[in-house]
C-alpha positions in Angstrom: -64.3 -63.9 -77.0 -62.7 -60.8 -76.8 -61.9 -59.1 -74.2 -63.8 -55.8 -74.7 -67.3 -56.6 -75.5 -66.7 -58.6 -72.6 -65.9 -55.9 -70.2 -68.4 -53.9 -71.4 -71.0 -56.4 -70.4 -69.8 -56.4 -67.1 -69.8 -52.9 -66.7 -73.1 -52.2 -68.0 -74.2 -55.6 -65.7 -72.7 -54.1 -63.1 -74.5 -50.8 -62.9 -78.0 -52.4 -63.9 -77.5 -55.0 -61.2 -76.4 -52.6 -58.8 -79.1 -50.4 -59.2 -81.6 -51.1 -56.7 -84.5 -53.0 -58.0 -87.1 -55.9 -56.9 -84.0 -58.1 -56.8 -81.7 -55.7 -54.7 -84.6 -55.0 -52.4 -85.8 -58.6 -51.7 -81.6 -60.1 -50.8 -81.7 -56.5 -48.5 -85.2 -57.6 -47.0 -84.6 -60.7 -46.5 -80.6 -60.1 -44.8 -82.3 -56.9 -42.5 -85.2 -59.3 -41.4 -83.9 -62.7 -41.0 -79.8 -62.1 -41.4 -77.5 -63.9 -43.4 -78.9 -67.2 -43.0 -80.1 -68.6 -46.1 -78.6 -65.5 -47.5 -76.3 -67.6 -49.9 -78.8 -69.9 -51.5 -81.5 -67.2 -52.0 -79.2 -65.1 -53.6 -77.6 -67.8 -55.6 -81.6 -68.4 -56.7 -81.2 -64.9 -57.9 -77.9 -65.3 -59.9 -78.8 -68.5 -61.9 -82.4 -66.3 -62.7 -79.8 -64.1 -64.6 -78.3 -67.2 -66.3 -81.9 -68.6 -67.6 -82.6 -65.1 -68.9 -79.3 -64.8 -70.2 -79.0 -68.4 -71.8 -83.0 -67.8 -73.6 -81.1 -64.2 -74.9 -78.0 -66.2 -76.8 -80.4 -69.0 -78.2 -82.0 -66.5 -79.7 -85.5 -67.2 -78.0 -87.0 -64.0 -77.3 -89.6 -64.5 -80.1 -90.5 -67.7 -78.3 -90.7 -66.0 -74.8 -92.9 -63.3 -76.6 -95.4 -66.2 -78.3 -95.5 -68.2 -74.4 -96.0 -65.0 -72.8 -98.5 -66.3 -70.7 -96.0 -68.8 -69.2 -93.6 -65.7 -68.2 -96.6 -63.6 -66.8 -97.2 -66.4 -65.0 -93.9 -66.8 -63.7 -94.1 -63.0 -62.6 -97.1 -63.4 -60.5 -95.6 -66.3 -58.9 -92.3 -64.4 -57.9 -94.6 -61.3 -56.2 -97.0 -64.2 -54.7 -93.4 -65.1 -53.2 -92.5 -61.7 -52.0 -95.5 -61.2 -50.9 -95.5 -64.2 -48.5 -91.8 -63.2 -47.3 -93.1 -59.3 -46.3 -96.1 -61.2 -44.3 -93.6 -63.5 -42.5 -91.4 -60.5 -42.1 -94.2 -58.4 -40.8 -94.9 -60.6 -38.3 -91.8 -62.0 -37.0 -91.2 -62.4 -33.9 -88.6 -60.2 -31.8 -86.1 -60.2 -29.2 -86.5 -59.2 -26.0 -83.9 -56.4 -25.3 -81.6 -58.3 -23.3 -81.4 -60.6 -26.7 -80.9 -57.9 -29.3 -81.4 -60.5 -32.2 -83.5 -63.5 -32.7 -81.9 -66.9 -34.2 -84.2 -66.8 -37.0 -85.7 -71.0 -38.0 -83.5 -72.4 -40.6 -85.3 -72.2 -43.7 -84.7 -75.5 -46.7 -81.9 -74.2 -48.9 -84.1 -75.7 -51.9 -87.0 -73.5 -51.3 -84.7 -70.3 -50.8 -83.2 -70.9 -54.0 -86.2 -71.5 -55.4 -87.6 -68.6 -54.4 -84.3 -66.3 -55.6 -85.3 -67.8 -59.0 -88.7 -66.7 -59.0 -88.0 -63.8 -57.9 -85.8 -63.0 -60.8 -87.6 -64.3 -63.2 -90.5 -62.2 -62.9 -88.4 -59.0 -62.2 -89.3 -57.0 -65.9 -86.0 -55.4 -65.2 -83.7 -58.3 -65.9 -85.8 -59.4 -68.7 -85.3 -55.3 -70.2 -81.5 -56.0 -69.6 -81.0 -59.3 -71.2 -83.3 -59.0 -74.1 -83.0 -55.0 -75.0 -79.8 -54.3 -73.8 -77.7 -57.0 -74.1 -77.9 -57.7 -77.9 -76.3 -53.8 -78.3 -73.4 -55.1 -75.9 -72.7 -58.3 -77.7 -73.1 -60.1 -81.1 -75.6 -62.5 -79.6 -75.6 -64.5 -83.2 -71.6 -65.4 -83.0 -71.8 -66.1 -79.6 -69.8 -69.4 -79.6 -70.1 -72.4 -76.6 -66.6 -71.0 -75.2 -68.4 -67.6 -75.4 -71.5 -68.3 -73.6 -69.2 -69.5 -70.8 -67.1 -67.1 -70.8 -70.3 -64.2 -70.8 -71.8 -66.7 -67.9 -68.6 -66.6 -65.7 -68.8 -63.1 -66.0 -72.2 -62.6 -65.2 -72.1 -64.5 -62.1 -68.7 -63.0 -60.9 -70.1 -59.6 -61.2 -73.3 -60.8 -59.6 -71.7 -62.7 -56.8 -69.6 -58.8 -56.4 -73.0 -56.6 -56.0 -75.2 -59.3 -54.0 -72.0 -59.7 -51.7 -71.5 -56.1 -51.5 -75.3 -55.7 -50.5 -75.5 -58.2 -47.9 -72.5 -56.9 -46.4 -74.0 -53.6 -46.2 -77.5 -54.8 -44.7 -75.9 -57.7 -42.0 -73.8 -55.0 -40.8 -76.6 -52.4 -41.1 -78.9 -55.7 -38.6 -76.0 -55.8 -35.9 -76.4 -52.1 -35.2 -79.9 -52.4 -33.5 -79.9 -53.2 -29.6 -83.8 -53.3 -29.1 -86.9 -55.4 -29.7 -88.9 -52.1 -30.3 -86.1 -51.4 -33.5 -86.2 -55.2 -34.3 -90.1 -54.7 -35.1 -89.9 -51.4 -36.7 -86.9 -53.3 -39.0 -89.1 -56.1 -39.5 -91.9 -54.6 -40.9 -90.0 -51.5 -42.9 -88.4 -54.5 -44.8 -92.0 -55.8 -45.0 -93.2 -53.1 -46.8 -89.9 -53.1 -48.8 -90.6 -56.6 -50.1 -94.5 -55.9 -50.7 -93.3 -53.2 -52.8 -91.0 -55.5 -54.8 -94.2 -56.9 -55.1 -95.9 -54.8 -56.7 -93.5 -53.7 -59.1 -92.9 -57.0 -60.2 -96.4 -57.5 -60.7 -97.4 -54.2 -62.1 -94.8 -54.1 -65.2 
């Protein structure tokens, strides 16, 4: 494919992914409440969400998505059930005691965080806007040929893997400046709310 339709995509990817959204603000959460554990395999969760969306755009499916709506809507409301359930955990989480600014967090299964990345993004209306409005202007979706598609998904996921990284430097760094259990609660539930919010946007659009 050439080269620029190509980076056009990942300019126009790159803004809509780095505008903050349900995504952005569930990886930012999740990094301010619990840290960067996990952090790679819910965000990958979030990437391949892209992909899917993606991959249904190129095959052309978008009719098909629109005639098994009820499958996607009920896809969305399983990605906000999922936020949901992280703000409550993050709500309330337990805290450090002041002498232990931060508490090790329980490992959480890699399968379900990815799993939960994935749901996330595939009821976020805002990747679905992006991929099925947007992304046929960008590209000529019907002489898109199998070198293409990988070449569009490599690109996709390395400006994806840019933004999430960016982010979750941003908010681990942001997590090692607090020093007190009292800021460790307020941070706990602000990113709470943040994730019920995601919530409700996901499920509202």
């Amino acid at each position: 494919m050439a080269w620029t339709p190509l980076l056009t995509f990942a300019l126009a990817l790159f803004v809509g992914a780095g505008t903050p959204g349900p995504g952005i603000a569930a990886i930012v959460a999740r990094v301010l409440g619990r840290g960067t554990q996990g952090a790679i395999a819910f965000t990958a969760g979030v990437a391949i969400g892209d992909v899917v969306w993606l991959t249904l755009a190129v095959l052309g499916v978008a009719a098909l998505a629109h005639t098994f709506s009820g499958v996607f809507l009920a896809i969305r409301y399983a990605g906000a059930a999922y936020l949901l359930y992280l703000a409550w955990k993050m709500w309330h989480a337990p805290v450090a005691a002041p002498a232990e600014p931060m508490a090790a967090a329980p490992r959480e299964k890699s399968w379900r965080l990815f799993l939960g990345g994935l749901s996330v993004t595939m009821g976020n209306p805002k990747v679905v806007v992006f991929y099925f409005a947007l992304l046929p202007n960008l590209l000529d979706l019907q002489r898109v040929t199998a070198l293409g598609y990988l070449e569009i998904v490599g690109v996709t996921l390395t400006v994806l893997a840019l933004v999430f990284g960016s982010y979750i430097a941003l908010a681990a760094r942001a997590r090692r400046l607090l020093s007190s259990a009292r800021a460790v609660r307020r941070l706990n539930r602000a990113t709470g709310t943040v994730m019920a919010g995601a919530a409700v946007a996901i499920a509202t659009r």
